[in-house]
PyMOL Python script that loads the backbone (N, CA, C, O; Angstrom):
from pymol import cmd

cmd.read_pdbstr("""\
ATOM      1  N   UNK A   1       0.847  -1.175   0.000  1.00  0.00           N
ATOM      2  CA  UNK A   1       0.000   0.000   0.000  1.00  0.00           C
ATOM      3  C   UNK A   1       0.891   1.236   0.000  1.00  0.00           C
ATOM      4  O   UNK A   1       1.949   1.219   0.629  1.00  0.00           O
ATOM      5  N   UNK A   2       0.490   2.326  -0.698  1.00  0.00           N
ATOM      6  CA  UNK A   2       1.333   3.580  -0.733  1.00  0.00           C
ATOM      7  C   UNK A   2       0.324   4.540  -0.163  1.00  0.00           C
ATOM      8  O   UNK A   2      -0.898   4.426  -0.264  1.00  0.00           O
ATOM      9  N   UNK A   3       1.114   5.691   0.571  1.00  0.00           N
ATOM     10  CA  UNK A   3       0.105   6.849   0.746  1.00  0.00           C
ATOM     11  C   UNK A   3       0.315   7.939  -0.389  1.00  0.00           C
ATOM     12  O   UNK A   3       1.467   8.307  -0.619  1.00  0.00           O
ATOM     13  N   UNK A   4      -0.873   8.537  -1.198  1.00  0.00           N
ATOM     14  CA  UNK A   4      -0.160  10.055  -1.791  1.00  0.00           C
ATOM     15  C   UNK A   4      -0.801  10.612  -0.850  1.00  0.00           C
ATOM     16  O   UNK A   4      -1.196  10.154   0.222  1.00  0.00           O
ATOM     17  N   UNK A   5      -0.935  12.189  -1.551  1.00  0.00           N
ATOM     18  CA  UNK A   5      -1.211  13.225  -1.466  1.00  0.00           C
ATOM     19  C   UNK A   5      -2.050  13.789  -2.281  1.00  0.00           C
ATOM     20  O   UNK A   5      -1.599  14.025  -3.402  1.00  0.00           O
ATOM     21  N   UNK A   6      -3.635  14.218  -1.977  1.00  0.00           N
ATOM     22  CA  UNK A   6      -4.847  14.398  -3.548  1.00  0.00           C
ATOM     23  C   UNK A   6      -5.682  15.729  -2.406  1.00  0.00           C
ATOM     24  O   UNK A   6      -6.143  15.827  -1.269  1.00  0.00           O
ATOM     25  N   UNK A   7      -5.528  16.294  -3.258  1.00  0.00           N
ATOM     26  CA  UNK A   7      -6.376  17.835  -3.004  1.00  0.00           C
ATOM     27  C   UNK A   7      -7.879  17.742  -2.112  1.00  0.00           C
ATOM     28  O   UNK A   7      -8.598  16.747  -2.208  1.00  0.00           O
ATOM     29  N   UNK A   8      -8.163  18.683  -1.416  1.00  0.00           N
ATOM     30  CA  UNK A   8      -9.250  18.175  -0.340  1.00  0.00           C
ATOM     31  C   UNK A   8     -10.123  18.420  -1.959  1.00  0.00           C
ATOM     32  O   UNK A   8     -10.254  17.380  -2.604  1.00  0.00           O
ATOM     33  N   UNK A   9     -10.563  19.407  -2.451  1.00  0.00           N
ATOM     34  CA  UNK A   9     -11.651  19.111  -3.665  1.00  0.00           C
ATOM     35  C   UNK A   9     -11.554  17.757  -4.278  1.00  0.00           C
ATOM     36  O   UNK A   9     -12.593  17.097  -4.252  1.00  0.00           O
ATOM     37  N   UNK A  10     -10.748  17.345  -4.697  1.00  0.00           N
ATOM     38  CA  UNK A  10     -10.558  15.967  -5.233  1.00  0.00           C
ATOM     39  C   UNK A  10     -11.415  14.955  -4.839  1.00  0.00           C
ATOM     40  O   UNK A  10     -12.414  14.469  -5.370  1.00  0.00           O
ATOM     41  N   UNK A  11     -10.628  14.653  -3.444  1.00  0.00           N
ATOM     42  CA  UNK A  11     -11.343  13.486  -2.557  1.00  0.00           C
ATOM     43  C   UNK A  11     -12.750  14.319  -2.468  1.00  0.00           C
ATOM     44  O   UNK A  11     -13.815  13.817  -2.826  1.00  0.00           O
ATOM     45  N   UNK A  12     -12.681  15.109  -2.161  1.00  0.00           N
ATOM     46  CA  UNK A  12     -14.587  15.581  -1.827  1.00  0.00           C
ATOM     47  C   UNK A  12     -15.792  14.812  -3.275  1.00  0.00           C
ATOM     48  O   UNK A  12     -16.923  14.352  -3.433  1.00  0.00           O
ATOM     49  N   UNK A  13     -14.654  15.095  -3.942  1.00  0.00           N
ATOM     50  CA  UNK A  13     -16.226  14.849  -5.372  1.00  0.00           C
ATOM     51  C   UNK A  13     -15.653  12.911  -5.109  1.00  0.00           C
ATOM     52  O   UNK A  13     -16.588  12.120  -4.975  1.00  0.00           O
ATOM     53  N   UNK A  14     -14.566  12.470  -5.070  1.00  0.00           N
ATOM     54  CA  UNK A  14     -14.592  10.841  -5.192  1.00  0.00           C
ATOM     55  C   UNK A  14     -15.554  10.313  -3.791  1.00  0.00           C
ATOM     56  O   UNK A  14     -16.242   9.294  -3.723  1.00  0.00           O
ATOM     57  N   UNK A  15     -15.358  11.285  -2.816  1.00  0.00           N
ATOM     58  CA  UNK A  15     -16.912  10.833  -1.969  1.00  0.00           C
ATOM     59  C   UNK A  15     -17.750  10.791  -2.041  1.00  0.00           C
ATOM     60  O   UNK A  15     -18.402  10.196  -1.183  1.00  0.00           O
ATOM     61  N   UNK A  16     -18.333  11.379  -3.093  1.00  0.00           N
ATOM     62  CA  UNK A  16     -19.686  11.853  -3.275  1.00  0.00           C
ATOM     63  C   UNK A  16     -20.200  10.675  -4.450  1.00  0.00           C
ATOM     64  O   UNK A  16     -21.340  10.209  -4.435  1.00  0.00           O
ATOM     65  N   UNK A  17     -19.276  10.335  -5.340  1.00  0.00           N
ATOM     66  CA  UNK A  17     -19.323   9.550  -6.229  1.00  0.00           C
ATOM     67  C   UNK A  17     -19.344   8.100  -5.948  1.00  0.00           C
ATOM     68  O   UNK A  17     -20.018   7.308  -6.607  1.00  0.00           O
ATOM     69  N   UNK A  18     -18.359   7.673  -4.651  1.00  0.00           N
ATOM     70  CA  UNK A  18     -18.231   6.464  -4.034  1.00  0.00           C
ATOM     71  C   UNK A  18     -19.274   6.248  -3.448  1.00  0.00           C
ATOM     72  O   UNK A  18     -19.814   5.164  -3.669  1.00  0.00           O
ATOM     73  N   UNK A  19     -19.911   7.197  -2.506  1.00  0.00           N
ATOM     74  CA  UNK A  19     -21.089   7.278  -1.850  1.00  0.00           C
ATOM     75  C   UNK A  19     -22.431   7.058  -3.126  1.00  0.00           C
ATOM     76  O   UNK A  19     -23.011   5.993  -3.340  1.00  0.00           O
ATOM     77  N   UNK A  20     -22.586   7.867  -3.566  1.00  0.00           N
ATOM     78  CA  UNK A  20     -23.746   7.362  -4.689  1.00  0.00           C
ATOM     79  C   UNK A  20     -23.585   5.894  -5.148  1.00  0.00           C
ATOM     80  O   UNK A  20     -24.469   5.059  -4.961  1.00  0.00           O
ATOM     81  N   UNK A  21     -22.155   5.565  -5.890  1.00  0.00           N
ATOM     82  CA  UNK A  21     -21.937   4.333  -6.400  1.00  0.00           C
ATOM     83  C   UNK A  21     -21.675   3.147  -5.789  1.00  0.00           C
ATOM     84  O   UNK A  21     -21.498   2.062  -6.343  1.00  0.00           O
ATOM     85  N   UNK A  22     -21.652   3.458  -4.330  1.00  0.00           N
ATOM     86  CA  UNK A  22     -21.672   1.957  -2.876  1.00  0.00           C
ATOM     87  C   UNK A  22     -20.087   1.580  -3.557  1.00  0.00           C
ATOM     88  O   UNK A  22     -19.742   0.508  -4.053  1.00  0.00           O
ATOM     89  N   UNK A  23     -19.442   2.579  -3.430  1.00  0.00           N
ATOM     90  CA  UNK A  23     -17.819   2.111  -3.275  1.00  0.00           C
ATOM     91  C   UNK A  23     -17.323   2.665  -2.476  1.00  0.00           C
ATOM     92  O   UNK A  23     -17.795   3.757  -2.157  1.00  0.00           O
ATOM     93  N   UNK A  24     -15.976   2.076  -1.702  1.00  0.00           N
ATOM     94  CA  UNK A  24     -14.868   2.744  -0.755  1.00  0.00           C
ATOM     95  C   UNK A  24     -14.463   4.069  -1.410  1.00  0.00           C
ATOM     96  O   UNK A  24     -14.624   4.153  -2.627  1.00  0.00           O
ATOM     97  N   UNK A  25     -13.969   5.084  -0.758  1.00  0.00           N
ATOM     98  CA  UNK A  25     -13.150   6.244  -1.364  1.00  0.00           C
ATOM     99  C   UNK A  25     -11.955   5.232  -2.256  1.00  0.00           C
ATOM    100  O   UNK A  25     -12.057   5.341  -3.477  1.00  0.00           O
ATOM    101  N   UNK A  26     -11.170   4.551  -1.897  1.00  0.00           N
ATOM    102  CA  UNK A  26     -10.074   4.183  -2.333  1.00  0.00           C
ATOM    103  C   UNK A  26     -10.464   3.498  -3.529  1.00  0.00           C
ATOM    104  O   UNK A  26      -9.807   3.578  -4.567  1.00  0.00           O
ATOM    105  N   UNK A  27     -11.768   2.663  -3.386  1.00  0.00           N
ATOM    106  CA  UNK A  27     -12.230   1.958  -4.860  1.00  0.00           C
ATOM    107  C   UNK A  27     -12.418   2.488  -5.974  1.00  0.00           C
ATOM    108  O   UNK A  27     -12.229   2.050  -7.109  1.00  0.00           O
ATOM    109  N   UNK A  28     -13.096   4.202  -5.326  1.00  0.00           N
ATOM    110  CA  UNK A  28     -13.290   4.672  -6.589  1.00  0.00           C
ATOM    111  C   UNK A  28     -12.470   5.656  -6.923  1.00  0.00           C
ATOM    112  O   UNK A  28     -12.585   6.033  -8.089  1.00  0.00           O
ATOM    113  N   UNK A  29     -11.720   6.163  -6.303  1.00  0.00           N
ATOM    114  CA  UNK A  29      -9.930   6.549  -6.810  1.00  0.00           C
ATOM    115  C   UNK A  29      -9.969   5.369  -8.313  1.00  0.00           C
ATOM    116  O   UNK A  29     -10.254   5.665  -9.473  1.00  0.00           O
ATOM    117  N   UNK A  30      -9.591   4.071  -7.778  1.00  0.00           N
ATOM    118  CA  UNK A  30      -8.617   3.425  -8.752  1.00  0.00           C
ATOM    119  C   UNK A  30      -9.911   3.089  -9.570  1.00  0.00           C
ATOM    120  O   UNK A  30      -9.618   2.219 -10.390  1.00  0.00           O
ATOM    121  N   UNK A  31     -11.305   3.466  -9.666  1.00  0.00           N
ATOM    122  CA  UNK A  31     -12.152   3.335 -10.653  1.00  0.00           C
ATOM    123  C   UNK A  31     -11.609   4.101 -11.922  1.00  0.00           C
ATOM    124  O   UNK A  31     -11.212   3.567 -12.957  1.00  0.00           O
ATOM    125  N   UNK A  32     -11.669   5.531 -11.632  1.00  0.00           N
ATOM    126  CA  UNK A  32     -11.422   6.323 -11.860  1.00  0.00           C
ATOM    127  C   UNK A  32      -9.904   6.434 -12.497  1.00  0.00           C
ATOM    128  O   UNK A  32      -9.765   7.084 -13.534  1.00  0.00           O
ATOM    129  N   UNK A  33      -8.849   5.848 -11.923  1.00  0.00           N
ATOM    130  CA  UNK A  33      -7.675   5.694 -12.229  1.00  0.00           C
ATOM    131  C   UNK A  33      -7.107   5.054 -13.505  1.00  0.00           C
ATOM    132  O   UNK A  33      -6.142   5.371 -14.200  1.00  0.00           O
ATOM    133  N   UNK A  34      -8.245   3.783 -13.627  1.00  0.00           N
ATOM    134  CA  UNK A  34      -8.251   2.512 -13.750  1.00  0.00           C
ATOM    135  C   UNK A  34      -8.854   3.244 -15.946  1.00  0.00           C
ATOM    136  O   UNK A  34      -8.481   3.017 -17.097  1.00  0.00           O
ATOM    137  N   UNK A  35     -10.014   4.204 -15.167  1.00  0.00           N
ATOM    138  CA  UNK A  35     -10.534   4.714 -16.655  1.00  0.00           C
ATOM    139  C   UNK A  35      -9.484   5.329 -17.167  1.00  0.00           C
ATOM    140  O   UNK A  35      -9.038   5.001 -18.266  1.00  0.00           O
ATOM    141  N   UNK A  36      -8.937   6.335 -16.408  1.00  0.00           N
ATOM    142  CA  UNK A  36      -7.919   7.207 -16.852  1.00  0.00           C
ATOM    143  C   UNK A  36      -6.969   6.750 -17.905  1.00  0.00           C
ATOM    144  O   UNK A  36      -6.714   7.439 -18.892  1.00  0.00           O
ATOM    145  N   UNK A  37      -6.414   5.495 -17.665  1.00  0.00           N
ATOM    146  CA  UNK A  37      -5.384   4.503 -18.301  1.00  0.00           C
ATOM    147  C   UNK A  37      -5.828   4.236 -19.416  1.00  0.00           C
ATOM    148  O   UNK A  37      -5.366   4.630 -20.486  1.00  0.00           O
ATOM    149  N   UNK A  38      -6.733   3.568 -19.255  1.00  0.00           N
ATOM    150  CA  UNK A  38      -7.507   2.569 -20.189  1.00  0.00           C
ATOM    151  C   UNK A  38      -8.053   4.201 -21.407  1.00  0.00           C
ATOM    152  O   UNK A  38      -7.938   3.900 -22.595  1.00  0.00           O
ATOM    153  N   UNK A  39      -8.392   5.186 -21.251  1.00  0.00           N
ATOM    154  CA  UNK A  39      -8.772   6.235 -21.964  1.00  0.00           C
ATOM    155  C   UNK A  39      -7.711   7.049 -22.795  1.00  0.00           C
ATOM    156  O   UNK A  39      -7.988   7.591 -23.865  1.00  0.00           O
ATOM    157  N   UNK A  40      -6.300   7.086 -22.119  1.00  0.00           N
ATOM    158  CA  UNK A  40      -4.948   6.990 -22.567  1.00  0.00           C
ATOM    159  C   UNK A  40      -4.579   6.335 -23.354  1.00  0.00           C
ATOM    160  O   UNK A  40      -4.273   6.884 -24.413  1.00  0.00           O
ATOM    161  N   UNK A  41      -4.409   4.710 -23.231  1.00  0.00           N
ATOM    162  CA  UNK A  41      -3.823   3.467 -24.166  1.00  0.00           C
ATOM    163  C   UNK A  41      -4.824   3.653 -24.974  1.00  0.00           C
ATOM    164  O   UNK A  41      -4.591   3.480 -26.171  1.00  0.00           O
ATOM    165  N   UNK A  42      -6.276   4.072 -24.538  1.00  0.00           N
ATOM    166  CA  UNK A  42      -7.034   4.089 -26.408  1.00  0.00           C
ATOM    167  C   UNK A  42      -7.822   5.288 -26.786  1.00  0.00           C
ATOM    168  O   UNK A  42      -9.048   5.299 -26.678  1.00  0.00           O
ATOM    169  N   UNK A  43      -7.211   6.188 -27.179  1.00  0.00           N
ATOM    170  CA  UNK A  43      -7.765   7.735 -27.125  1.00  0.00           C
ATOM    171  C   UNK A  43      -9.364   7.300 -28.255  1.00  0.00           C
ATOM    172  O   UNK A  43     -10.571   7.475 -28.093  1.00  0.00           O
ATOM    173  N   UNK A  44      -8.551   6.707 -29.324  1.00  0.00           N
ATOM    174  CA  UNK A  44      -9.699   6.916 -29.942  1.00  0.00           C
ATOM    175  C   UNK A  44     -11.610   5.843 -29.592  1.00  0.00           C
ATOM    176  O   UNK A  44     -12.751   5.778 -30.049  1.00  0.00           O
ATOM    177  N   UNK A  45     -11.016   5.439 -28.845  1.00  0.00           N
ATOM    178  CA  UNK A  45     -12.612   4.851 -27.962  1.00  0.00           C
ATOM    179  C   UNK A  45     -13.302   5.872 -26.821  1.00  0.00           C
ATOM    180  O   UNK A  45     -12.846   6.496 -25.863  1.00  0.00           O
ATOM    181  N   UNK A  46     -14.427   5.746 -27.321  1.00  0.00           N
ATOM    182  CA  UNK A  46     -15.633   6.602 -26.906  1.00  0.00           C
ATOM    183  C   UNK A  46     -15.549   5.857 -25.008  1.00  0.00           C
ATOM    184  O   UNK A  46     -15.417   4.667 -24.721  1.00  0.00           O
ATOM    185  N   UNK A  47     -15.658   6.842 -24.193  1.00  0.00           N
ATOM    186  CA  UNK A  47     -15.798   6.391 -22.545  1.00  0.00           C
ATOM    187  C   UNK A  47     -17.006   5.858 -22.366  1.00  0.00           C
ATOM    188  O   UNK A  47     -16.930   5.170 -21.348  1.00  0.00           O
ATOM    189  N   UNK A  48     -17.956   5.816 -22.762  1.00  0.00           N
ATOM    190  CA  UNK A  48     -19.157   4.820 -22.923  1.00  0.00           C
ATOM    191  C   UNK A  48     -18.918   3.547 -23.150  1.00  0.00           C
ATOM    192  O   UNK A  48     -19.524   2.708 -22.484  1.00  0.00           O
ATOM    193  N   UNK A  49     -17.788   3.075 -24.347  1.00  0.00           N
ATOM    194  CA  UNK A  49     -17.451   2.270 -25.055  1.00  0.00           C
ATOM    195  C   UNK A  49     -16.447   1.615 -23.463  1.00  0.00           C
ATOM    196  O   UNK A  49     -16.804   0.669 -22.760  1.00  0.00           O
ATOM    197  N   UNK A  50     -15.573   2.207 -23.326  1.00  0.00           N
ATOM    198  CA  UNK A  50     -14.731   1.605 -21.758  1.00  0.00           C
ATOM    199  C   UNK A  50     -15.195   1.609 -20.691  1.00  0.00           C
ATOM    200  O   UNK A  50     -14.750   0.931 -19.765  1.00  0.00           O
ATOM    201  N   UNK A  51     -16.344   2.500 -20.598  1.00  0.00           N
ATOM    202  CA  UNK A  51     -17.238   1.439 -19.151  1.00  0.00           C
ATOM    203  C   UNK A  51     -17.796   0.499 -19.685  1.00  0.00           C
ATOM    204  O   UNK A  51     -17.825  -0.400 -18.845  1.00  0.00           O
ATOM    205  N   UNK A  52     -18.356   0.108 -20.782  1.00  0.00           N
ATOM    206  CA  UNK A  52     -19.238  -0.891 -20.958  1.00  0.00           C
ATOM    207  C   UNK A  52     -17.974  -2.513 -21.045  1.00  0.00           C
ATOM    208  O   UNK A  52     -18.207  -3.598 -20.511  1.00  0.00           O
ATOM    209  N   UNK A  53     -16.969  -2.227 -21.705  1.00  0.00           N
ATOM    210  CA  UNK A  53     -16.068  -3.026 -21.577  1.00  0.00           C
ATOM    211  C   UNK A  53     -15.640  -3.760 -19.766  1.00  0.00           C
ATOM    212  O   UNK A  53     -15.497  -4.908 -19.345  1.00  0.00           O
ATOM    213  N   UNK A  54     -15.589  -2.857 -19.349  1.00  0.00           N
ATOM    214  CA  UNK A  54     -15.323  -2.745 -17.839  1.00  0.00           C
ATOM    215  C   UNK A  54     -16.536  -3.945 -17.304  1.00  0.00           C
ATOM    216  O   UNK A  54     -16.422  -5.077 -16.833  1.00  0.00           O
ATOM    217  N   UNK A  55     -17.528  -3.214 -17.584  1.00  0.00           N
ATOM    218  CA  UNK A  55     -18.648  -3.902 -17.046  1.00  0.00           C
ATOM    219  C   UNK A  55     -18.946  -5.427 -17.471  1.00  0.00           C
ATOM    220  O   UNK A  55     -19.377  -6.318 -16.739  1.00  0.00           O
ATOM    221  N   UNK A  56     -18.654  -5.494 -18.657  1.00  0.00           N
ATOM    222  CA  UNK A  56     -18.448  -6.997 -19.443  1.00  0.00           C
ATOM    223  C   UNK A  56     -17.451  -7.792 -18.696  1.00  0.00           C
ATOM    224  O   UNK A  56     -17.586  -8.981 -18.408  1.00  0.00           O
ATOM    225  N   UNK A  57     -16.402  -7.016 -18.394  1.00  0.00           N
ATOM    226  CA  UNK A  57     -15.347  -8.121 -17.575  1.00  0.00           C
ATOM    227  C   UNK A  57     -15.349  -8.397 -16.223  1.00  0.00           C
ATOM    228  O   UNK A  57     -14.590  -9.144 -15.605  1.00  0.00           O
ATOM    229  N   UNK A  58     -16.568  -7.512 -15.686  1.00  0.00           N
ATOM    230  CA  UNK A  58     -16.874  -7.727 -14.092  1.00  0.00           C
ATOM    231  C   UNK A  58     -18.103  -8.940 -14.595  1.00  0.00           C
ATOM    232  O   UNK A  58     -17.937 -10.122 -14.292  1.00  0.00           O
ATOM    233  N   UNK A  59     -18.983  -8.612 -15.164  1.00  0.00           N
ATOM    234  CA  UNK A  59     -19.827 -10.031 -15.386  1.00  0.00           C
ATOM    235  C   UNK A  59     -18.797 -11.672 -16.091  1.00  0.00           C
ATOM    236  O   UNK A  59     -19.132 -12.837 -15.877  1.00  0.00           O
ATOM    237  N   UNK A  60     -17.994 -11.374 -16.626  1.00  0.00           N
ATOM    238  CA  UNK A  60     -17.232 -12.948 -16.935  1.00  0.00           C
ATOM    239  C   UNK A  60     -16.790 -12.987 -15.659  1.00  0.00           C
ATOM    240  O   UNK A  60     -16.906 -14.121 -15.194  1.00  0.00           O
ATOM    241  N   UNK A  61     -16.194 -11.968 -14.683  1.00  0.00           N
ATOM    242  CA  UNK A  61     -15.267 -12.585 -13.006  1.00  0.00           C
ATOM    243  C   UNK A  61     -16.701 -13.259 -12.492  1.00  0.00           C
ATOM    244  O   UNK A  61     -16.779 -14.380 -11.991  1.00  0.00           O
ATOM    245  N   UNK A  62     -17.939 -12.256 -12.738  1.00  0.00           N
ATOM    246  CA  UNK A  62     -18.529 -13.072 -11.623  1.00  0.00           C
ATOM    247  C   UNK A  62     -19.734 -14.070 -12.503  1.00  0.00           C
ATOM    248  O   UNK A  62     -20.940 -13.875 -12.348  1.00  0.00           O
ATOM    249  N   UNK A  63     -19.314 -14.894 -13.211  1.00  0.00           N
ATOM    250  CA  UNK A  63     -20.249 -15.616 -14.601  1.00  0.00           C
ATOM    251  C   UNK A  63     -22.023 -15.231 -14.287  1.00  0.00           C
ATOM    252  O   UNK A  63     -23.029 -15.886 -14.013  1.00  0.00           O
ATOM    253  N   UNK A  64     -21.682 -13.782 -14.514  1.00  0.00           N
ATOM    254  CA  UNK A  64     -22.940 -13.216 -14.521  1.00  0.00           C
ATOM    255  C   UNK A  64     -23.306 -12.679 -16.472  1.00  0.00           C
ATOM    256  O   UNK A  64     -23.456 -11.591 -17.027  1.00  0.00           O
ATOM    257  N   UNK A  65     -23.319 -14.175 -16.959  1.00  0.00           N
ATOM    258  CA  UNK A  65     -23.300 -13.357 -18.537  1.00  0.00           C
ATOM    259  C   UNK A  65     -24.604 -14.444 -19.064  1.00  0.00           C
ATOM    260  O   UNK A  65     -25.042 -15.406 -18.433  1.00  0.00           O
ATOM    261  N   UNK A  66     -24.884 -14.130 -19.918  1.00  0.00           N
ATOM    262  CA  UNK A  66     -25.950 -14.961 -20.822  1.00  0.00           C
ATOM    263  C   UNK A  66     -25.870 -15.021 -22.554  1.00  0.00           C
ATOM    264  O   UNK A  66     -25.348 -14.140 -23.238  1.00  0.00           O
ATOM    265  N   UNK A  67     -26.205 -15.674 -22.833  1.00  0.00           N
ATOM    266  CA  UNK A  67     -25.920 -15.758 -24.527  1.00  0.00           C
ATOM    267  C   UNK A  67     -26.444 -14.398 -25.055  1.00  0.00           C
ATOM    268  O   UNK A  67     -27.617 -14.086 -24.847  1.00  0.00           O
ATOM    269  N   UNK A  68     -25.623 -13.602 -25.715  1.00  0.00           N
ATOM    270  CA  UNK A  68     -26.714 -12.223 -26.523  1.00  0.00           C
ATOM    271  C   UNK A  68     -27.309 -12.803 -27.663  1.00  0.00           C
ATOM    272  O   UNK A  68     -26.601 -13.425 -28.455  1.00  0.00           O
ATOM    273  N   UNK A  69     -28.951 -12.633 -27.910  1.00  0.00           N
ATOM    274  CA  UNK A  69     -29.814 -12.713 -29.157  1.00  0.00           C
ATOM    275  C   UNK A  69     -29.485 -11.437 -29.580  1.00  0.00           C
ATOM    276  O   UNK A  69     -29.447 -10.354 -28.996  1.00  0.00           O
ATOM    277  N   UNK A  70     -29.201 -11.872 -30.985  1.00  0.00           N
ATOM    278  CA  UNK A  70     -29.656 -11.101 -31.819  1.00  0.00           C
ATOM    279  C   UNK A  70     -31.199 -10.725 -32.252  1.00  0.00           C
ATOM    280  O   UNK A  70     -31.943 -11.644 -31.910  1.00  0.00           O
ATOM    281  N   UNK A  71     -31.952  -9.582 -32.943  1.00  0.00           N
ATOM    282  CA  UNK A  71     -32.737  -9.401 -33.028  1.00  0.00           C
ATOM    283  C   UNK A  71     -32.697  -9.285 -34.884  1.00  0.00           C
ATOM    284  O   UNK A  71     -33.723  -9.014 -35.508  1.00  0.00           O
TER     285      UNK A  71
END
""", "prot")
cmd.dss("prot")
cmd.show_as("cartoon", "prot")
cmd.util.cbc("prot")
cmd.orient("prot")
């Protein structure tokens, strides 16, 4: 574990966000962190497009998936 250093505004809005979203402050730091990267290594993908990715790979950890129909 490391300690930084993050601006009292900072942490204020990741509370507010953790709090709405039922995460730790620290979870949603590296939520947040976690987008940051991932929005970097692929500028040209839409952030809609990398949460939904995100979200796809939390349903395969927890085999919360189902066959997609097509329509």
């Amino acid at each position: 574990m490391t300690t930084i250093e993050l601006s009292n505004d900072f942490v204020n809005e990741a509370t507010v966000m953790a709090t709405t979203m039922h995460r730790s402050l620290a979870m949603q730091i590296e939520y947040w962190a976690k987008l940051g990267k991932i929005a970097e290594e692929n500028p040209d993908l839409p952030m809609a497009f990398v949460k939904d990715i995100l979200v796809g790979l939390q349903q395969v950890k927890t085999d919360d998936i189902s066959e997609y129909e097509f329509e």
